[in-house]
VEXNUTOR-249216 format. One record per residue (C-alpha): residue in three letters; x, z, y. Coordinates in steps of 0.1 Angstrom, whole numbers, plus 5000, padded with zeros to 4 digits. Last residue first. Example, Ala and Ser with C-alpha at 12.3 -4.5 7.8 and 13.67 -1.06 7.14 Angstrom:
BEGIN
ser513750714989/ala512350784955/
REM end
This chain:
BEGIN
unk895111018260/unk899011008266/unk901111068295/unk903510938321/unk905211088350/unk907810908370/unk904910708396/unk904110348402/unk902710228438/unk899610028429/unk899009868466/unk894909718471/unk893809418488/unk890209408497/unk886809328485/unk886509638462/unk885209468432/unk887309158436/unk890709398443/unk890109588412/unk890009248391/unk893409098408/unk895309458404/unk897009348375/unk899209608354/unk899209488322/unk897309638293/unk900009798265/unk901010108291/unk897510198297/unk897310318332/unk896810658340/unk896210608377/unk896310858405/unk893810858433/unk895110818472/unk892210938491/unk891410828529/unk893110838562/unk892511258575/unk893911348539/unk893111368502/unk894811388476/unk892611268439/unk894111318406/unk894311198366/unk891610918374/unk891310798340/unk892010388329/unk889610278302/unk888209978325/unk884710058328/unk885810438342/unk888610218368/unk886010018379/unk883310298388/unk886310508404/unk887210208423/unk883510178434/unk883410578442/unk886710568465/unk886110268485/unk884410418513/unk886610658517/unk889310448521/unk892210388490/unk895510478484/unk896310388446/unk899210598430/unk900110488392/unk900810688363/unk902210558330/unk899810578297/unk900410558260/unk897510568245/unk896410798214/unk893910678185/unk892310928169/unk892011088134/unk890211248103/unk892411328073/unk890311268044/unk892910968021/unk895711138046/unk895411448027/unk895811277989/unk898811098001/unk900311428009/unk899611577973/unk900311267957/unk903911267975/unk904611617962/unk903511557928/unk905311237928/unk908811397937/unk908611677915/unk907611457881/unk910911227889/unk913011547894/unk911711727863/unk908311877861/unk909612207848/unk906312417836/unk905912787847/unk902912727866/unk904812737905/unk902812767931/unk903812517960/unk902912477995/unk903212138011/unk904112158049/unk902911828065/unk903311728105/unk901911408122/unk902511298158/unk902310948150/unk900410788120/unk901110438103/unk900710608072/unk904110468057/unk906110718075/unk904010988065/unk904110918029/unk908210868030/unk908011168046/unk906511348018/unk909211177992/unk912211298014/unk910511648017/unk909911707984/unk912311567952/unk915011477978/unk917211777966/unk915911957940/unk913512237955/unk914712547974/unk912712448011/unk912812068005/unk912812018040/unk912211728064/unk913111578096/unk911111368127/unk911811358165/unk914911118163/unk913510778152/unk910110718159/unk908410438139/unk905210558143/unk905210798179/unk906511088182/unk906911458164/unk907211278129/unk907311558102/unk907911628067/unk908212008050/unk908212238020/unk907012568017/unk908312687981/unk907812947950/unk904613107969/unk904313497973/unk903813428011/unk901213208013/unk899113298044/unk902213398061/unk904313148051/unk902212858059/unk901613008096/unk905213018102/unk905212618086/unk902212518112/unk904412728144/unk907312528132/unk905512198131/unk904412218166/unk907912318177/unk909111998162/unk906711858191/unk903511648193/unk902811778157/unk898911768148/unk898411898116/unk898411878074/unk898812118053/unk899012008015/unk898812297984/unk900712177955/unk899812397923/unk902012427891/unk899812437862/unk901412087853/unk900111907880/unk897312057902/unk896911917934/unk895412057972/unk893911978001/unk894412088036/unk894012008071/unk895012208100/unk894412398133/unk897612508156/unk897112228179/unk893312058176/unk893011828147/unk892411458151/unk895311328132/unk897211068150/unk896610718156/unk898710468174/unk898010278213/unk901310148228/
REM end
């Protein structure tokens, strides 16, 4: 699976900010692999904002669509008038890994449920509109013993087909390089085998990753 996610390095962030009513809604958007990504983004809220009314919160800590690595917080405001409604704006980005906090100032003026709920979704749709991002691959790890001799041509192969070499053992037979293959190409050793001029094994391994 191949999905974009903000291209911000962990513990960095992206901001912009609305004005409705006097009250001001200040976005923070980052990179959340984990929920604990989005805690150390909210901490970090909190401490540059501290005298403001509400810190409110929306994150996906997976993949789009994911199902059990996301929540949100209305942090004191009317219930589902801020986090429902950010999530909701995640969820429809089509981003993964994606965590908001949405700091609010309050300007004395009641905005009403209705009026709440907009102003914080405007504010997060208004950070995706500039939020730069990258595309992440899911990856599963494959072992490939090779010669020495065929080391640099399946290096060369594996570089013009998008798949890393993640490791290289070697012993007194050869090198055995690992694999991170995408998981959405299928695994067919046919092309490899034409460059190298021989059979090759692709034994599968637990880990996986993403690049």
């Amino acid at each position: 699976m191949r999905y974009p996610v903000p291209d911000l390095a962990l513990e960095s962030r992206h901001s912009e900010s609305l004005e409705v009513e006097k009250s001001r809604f200040i976005a923070w958007i980052a990179h959340t692999p984990t929920p604990d990504d989005l805690d150390t983004l909210l901490a970090a809220a909190r401490q540059e904002h501290p005298t403001a009314r509400h810190h409110c919160t929306a994150f996906i800590a997976g993949p789009p669509g994911e199902q059990h690595a996301i929540g949100f917080s209305d942090d004191g405001e009317p219930g589902g008038t801020a986090g429902r409604p950010m999530f909701q704006v995640l969820d429809g980005s089509g981003l993964g890994e994606i965590g908001c906090v949405v700091i609010r100032y309050f300007g004395g003026i009641k905005l009403g449920t209705g009026g709440l709920a907009r102003a914080y979704a405007q504010t997060v749709s208004n950070a995706l509109a500039t939020l730069p991002t990258r595309n992440v691959i899911e990856r599963d790890g494959y072992r490939l013993p090779l010669d020495f001799a065929q080391e640099a041509l399946a290096r060369a192969w594996c570089a013009e087909h998008d798949i890393p070499v993640t490791a290289a053992d070697y012993d007194g037979q050869g090198v055995c390089l690992t694999l991170a293959w995408p998981r959405d190409v299928a695994v067919d050793a046919a092309s490899l085998e034409s460059r190298l001029k021989t059979s090759v094994t692709l034994q599968a391994v637990e880990a996986n990753n993403t690049a």
